[in-house]
Jmol script that loads the backbone (N, CA, C; Angstrom):
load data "model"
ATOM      1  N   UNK A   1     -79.482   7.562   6.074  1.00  0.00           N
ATOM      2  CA  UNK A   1     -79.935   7.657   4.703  1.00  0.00           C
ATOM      3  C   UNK A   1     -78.796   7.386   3.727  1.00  0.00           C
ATOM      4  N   UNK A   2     -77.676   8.307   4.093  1.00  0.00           N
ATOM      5  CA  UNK A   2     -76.354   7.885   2.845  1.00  0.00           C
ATOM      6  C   UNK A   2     -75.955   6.378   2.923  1.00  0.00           C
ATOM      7  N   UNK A   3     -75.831   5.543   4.291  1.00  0.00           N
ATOM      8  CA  UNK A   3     -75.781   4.137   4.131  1.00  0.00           C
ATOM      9  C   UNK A   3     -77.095   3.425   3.245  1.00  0.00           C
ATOM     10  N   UNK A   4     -78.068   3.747   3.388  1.00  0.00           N
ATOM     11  CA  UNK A   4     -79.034   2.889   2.267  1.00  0.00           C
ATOM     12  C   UNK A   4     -78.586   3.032   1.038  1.00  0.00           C
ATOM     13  N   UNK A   5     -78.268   4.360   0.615  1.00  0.00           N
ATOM     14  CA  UNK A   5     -78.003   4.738  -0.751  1.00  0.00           C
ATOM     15  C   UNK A   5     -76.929   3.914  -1.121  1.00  0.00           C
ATOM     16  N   UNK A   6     -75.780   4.144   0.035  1.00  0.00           N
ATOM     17  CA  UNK A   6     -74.777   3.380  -0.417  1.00  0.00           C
ATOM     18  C   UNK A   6     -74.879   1.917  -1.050  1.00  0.00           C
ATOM     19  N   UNK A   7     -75.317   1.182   0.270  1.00  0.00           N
ATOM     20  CA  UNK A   7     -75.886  -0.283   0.343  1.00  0.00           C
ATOM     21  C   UNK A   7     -76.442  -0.758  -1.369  1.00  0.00           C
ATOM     22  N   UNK A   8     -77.781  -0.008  -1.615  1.00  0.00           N
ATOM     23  CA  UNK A   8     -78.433  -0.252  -2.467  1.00  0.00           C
ATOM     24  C   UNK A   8     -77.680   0.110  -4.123  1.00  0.00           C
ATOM     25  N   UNK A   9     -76.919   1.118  -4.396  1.00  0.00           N
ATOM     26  CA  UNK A   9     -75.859   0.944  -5.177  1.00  0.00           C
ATOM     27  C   UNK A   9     -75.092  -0.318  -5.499  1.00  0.00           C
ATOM     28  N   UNK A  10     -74.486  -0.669  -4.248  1.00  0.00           N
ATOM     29  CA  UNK A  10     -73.706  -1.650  -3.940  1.00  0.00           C
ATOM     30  C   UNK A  10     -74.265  -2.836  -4.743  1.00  0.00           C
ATOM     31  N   UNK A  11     -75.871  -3.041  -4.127  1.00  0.00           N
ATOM     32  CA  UNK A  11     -76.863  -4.057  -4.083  1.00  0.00           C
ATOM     33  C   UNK A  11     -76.845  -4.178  -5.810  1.00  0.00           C
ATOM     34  N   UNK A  12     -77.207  -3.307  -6.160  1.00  0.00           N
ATOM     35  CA  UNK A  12     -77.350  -3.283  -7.516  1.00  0.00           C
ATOM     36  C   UNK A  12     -75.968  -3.765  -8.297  1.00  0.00           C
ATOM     37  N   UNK A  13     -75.120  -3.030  -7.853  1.00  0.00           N
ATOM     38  CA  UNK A  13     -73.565  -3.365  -9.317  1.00  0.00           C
ATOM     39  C   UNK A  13     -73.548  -4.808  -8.950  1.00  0.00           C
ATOM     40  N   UNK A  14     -73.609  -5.388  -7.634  1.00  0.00           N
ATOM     41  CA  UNK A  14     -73.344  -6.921  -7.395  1.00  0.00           C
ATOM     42  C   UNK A  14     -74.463  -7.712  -8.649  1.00  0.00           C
ATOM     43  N   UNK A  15     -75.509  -7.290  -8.320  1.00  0.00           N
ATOM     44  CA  UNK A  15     -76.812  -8.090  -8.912  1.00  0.00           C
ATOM     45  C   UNK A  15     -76.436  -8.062 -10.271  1.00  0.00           C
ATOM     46  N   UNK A  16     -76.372  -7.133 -11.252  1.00  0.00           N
ATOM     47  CA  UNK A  16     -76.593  -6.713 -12.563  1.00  0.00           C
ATOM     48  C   UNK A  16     -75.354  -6.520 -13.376  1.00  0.00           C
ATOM     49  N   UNK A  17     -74.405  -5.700 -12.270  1.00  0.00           N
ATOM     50  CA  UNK A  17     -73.373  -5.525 -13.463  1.00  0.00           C
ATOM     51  C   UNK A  17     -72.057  -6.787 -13.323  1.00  0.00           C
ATOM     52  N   UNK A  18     -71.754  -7.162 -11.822  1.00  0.00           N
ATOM     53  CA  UNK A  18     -71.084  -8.370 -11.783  1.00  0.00           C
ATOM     54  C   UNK A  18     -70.940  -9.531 -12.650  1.00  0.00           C
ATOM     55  N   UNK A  19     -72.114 -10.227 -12.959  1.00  0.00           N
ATOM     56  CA  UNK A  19     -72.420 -11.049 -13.439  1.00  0.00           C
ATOM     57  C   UNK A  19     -71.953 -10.687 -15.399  1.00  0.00           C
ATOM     58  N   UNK A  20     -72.098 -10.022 -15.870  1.00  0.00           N
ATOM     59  CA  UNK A  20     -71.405  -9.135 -16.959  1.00  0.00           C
ATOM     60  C   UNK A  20     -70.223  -9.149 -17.228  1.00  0.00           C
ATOM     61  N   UNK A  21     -69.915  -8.222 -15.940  1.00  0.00           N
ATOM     62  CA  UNK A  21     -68.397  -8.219 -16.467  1.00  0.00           C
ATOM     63  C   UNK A  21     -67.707  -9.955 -16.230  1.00  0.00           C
ATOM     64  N   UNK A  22     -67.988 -10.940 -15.150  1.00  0.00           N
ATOM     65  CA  UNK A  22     -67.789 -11.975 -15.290  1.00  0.00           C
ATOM     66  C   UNK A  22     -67.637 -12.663 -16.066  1.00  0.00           C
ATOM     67  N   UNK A  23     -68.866 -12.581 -17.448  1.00  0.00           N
ATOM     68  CA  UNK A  23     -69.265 -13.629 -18.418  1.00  0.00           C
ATOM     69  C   UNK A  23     -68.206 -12.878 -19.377  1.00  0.00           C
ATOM     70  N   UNK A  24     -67.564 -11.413 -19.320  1.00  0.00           N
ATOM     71  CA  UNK A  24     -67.017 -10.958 -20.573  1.00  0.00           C
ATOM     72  C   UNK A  24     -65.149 -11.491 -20.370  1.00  0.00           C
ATOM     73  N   UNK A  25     -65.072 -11.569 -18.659  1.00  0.00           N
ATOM     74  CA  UNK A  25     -63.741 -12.199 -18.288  1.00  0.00           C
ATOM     75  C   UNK A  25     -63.534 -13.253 -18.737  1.00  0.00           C
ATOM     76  N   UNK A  26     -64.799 -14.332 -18.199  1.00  0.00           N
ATOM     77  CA  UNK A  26     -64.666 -15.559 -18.505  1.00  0.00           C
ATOM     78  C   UNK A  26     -64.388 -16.232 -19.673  1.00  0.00           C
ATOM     79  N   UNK A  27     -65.329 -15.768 -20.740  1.00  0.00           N
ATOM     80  CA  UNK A  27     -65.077 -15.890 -21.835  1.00  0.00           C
ATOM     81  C   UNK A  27     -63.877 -15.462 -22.722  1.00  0.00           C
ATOM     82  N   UNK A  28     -63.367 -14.436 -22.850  1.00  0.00           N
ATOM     83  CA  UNK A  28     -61.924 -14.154 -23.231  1.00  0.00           C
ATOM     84  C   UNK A  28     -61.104 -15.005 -22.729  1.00  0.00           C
ATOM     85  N   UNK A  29     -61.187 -15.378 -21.368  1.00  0.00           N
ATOM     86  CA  UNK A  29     -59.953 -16.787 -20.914  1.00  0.00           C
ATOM     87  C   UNK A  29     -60.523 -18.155 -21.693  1.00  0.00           C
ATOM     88  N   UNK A  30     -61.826 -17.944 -21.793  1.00  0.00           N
ATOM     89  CA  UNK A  30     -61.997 -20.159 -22.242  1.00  0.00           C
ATOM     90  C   UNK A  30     -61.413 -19.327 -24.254  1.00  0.00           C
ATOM     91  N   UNK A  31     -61.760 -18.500 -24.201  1.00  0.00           N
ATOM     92  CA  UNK A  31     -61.553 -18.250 -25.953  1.00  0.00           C
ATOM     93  C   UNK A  31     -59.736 -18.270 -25.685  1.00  0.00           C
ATOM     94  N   UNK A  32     -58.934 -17.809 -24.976  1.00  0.00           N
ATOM     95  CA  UNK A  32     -57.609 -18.114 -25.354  1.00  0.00           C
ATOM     96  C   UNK A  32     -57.316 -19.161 -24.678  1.00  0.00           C
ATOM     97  N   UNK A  33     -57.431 -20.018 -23.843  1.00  0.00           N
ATOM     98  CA  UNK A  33     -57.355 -21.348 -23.413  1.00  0.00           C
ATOM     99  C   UNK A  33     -58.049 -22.274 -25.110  1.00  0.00           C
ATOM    100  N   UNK A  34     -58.695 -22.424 -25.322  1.00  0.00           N
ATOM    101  CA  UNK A  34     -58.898 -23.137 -26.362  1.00  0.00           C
ATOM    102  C   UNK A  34     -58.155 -22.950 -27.651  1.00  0.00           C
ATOM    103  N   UNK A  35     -57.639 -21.349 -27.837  1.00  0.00           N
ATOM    104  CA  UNK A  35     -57.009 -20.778 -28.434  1.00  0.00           C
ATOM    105  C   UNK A  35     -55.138 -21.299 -28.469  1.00  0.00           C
ATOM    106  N   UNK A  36     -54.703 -21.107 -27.474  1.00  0.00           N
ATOM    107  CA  UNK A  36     -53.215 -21.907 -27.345  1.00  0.00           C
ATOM    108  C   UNK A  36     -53.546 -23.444 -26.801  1.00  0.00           C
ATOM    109  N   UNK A  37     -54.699 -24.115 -27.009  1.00  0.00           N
ATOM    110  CA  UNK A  37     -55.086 -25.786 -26.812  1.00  0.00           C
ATOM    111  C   UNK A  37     -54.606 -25.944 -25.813  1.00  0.00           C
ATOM    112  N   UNK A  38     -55.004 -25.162 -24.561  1.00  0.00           N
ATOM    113  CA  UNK A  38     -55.315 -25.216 -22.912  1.00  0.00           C
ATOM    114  C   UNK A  38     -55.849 -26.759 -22.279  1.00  0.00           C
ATOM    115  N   UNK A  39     -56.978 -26.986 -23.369  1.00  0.00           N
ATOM    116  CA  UNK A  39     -58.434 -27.622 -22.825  1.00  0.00           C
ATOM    117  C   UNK A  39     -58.103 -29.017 -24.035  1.00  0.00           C
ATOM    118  N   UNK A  40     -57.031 -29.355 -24.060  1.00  0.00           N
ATOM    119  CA  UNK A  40     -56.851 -30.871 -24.765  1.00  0.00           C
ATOM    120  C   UNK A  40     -57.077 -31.648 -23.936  1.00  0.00           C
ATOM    121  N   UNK A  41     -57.827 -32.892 -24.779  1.00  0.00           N
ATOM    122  CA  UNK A  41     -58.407 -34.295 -24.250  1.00  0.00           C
ATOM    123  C   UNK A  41     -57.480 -35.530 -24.895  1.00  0.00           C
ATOM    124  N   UNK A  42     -56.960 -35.825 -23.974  1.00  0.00           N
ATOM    125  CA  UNK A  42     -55.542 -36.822 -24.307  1.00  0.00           C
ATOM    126  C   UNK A  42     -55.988 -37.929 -25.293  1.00  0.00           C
ATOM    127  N   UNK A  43     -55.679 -38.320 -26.136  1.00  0.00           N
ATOM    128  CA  UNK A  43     -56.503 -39.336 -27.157  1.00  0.00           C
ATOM    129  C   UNK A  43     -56.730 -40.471 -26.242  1.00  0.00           C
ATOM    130  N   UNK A  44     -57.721 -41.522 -26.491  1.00  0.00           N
ATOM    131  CA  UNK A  44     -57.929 -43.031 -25.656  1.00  0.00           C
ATOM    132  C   UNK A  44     -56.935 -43.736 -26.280  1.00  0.00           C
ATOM    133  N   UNK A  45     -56.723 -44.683 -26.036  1.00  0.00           N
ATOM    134  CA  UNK A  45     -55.528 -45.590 -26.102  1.00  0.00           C
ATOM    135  C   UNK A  45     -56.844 -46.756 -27.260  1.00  0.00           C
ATOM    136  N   UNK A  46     -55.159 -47.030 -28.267  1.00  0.00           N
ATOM    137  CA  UNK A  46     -55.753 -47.908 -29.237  1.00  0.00           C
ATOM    138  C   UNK A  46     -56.465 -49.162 -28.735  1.00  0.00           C
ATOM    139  N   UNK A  47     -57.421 -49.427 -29.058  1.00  0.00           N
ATOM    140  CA  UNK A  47     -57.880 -50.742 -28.479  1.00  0.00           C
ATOM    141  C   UNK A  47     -57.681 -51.681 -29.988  1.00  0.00           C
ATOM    142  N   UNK A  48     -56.946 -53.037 -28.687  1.00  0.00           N
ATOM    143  CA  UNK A  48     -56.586 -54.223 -29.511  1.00  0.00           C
ATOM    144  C   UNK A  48     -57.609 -55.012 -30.299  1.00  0.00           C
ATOM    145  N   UNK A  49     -57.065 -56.256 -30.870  1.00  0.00           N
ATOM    146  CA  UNK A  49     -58.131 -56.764 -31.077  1.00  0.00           C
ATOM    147  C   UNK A  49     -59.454 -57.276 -29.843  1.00  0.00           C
ATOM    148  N   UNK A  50     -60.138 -57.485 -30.873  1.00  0.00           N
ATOM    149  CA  UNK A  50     -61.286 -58.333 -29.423  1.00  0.00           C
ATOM    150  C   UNK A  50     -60.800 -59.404 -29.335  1.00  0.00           C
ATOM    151  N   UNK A  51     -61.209 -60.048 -28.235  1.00  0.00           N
ATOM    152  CA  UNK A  51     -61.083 -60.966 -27.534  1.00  0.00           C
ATOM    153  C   UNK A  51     -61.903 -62.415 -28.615  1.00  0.00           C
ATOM    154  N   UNK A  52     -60.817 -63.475 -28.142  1.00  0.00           N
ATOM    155  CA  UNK A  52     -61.941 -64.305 -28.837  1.00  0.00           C
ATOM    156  C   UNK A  52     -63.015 -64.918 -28.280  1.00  0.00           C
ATOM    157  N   UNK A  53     -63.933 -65.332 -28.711  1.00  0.00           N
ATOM    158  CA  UNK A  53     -65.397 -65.733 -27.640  1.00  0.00           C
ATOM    159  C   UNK A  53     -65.301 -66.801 -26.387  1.00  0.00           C
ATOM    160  N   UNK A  54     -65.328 -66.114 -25.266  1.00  0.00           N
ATOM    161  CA  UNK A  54     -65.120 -66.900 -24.401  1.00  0.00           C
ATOM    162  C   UNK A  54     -63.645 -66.526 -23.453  1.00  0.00           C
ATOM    163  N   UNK A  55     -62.960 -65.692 -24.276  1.00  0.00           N
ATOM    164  CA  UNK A  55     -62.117 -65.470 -23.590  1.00  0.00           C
ATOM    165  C   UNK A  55     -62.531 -63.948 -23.053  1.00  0.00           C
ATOM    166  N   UNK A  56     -61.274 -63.519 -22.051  1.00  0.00           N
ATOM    167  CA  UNK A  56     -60.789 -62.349 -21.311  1.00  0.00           C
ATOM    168  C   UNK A  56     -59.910 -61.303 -21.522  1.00  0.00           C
ATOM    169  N   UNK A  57     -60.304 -60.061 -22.049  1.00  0.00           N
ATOM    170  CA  UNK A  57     -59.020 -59.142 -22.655  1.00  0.00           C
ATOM    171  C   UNK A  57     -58.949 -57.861 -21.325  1.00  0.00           C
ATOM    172  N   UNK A  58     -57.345 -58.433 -20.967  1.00  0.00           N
ATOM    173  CA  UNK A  58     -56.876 -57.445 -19.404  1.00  0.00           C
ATOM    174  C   UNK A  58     -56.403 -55.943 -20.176  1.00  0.00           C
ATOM    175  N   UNK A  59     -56.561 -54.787 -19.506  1.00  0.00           N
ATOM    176  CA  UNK A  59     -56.113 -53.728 -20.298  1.00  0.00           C
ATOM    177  C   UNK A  59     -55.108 -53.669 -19.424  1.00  0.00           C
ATOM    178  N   UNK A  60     -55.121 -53.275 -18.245  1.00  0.00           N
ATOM    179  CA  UNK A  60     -54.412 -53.068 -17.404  1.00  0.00           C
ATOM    180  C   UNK A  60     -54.314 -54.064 -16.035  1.00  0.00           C
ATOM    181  N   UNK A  61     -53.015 -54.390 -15.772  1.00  0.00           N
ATOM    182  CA  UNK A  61     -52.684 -55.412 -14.613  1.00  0.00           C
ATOM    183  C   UNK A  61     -51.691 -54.382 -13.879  1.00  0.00           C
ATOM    184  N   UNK A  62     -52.410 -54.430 -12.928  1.00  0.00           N
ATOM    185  CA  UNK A  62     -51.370 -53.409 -11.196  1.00  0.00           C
ATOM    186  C   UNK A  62     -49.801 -54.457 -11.089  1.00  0.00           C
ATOM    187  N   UNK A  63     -49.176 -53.311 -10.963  1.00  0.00           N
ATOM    188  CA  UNK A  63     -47.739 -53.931 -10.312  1.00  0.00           C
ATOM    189  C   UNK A  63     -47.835 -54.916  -8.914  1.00  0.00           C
ATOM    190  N   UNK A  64     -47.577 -55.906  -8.962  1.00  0.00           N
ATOM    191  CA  UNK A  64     -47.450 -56.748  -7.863  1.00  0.00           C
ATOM    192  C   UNK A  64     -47.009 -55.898  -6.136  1.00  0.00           C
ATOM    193  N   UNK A  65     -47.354 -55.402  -5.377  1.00  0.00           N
ATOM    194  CA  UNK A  65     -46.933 -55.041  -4.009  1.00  0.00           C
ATOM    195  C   UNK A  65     -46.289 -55.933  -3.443  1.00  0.00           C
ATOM    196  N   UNK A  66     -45.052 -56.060  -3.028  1.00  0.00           N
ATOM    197  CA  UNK A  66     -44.131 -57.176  -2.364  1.00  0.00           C
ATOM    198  C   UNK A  66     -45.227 -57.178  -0.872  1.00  0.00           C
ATOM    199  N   UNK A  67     -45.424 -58.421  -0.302  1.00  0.00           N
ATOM    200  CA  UNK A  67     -45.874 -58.668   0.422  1.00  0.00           C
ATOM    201  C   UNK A  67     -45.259 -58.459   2.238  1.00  0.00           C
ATOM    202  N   UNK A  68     -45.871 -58.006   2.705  1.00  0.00           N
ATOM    203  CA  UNK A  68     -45.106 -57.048   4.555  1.00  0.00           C
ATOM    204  C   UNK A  68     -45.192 -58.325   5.160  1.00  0.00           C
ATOM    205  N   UNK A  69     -43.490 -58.667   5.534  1.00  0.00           N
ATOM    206  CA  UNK A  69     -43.662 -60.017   6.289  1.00  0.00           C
ATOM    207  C   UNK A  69     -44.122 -59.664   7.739  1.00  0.00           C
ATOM    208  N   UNK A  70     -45.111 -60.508   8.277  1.00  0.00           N
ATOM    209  CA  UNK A  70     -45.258 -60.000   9.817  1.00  0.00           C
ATOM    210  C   UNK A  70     -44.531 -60.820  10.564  1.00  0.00           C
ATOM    211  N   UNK A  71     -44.319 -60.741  11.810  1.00  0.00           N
ATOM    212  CA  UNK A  71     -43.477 -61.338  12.725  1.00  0.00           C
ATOM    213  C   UNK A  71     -43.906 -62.493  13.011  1.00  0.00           C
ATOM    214  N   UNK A  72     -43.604 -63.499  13.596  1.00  0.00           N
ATOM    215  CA  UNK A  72     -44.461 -65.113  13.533  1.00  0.00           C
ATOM    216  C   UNK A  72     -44.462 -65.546  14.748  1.00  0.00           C
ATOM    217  N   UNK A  73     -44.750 -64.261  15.815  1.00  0.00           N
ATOM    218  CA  UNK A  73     -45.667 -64.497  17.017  1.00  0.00           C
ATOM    219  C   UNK A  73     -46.298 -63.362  16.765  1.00  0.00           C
ATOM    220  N   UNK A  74     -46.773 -62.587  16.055  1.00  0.00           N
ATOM    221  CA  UNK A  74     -47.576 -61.479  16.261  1.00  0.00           C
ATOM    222  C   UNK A  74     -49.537 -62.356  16.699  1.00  0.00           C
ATOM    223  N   UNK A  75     -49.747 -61.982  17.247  1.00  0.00           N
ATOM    224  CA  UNK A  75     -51.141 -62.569  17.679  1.00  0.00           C
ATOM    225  C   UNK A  75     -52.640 -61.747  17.704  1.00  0.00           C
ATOM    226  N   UNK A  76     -52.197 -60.679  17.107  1.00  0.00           N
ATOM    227  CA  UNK A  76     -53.507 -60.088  16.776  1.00  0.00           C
ATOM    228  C   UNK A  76     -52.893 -58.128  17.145  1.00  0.00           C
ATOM    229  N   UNK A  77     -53.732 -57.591  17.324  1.00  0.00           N
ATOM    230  CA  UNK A  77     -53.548 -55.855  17.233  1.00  0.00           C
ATOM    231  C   UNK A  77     -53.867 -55.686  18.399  1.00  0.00           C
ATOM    232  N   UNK A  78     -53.839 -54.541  18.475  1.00  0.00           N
ATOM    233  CA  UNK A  78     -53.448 -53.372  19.866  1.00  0.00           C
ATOM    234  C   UNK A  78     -55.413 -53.790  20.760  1.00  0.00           C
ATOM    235  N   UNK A  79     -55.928 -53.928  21.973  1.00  0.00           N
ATOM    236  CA  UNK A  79     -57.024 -53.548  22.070  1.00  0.00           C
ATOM    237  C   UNK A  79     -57.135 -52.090  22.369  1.00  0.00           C
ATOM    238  N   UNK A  80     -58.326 -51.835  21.390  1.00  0.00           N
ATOM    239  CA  UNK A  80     -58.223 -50.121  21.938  1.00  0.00           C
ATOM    240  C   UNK A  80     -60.326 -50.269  22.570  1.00  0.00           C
ATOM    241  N   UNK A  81     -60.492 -49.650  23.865  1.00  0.00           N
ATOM    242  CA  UNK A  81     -61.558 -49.506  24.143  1.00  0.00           C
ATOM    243  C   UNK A  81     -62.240 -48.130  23.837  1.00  0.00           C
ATOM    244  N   UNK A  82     -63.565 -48.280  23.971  1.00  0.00           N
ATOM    245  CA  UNK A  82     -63.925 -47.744  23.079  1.00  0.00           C
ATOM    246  C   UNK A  82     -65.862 -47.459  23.836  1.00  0.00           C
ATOM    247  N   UNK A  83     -66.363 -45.803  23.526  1.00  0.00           N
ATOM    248  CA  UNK A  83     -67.386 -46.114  24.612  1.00  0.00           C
ATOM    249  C   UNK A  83     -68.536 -45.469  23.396  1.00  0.00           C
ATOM    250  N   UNK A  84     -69.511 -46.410  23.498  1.00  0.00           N
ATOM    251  CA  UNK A  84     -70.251 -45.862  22.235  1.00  0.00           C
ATOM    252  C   UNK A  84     -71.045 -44.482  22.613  1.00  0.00           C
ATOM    253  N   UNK A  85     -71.627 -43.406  21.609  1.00  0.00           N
ATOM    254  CA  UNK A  85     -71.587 -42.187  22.296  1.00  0.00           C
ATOM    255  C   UNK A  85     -73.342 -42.487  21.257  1.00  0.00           C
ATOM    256  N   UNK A  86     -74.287 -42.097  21.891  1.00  0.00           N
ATOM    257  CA  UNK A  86     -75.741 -41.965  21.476  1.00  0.00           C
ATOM    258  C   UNK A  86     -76.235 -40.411  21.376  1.00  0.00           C
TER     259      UNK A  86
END
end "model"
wireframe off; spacefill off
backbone 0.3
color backbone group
């Protein structure tokens, strides 16, 4: 009997009062996070002019990767066998 009681106590502060004190935690942190500007959104980057009609405006171009010389008898990769599983 004292384990049900217990249990069902339990059952209850989880259900009803958890959720409470949660929303009263939570909120005091997003209110001082917004408060010392925690939660800044980095400005977008100026956009140039447009493009003229017909043409192509690049925002961003990747750094070139130097190219992996391979050896000049290499003739293909390792065989690995292999057993199909159903």
């Amino acid at each position: 009997m004292k384990f049900w009681l217990i249990f069902i106590l339990i059952f209850f502060a989880v259900r009803y009062l958890l959720p409470i004190v949660l929303r009263l935690a939570l909120g005091s942190f997003v209110r001082k996070q917004m408060r010392n500007g925690g939660f800044v959104v980095p400005p977008q980057a100026q956009p140039g002019p447009p493009p003229a009609p017909g043409q192509v405006r690049v925002d961003y171009v990747p750094p070139v990767a130097r190219a992996t010389e391979k050896p000049h008898d290499f003739k293909g990769g390792e065989y690995v066998d292999f057993e199909e599983v159903k």
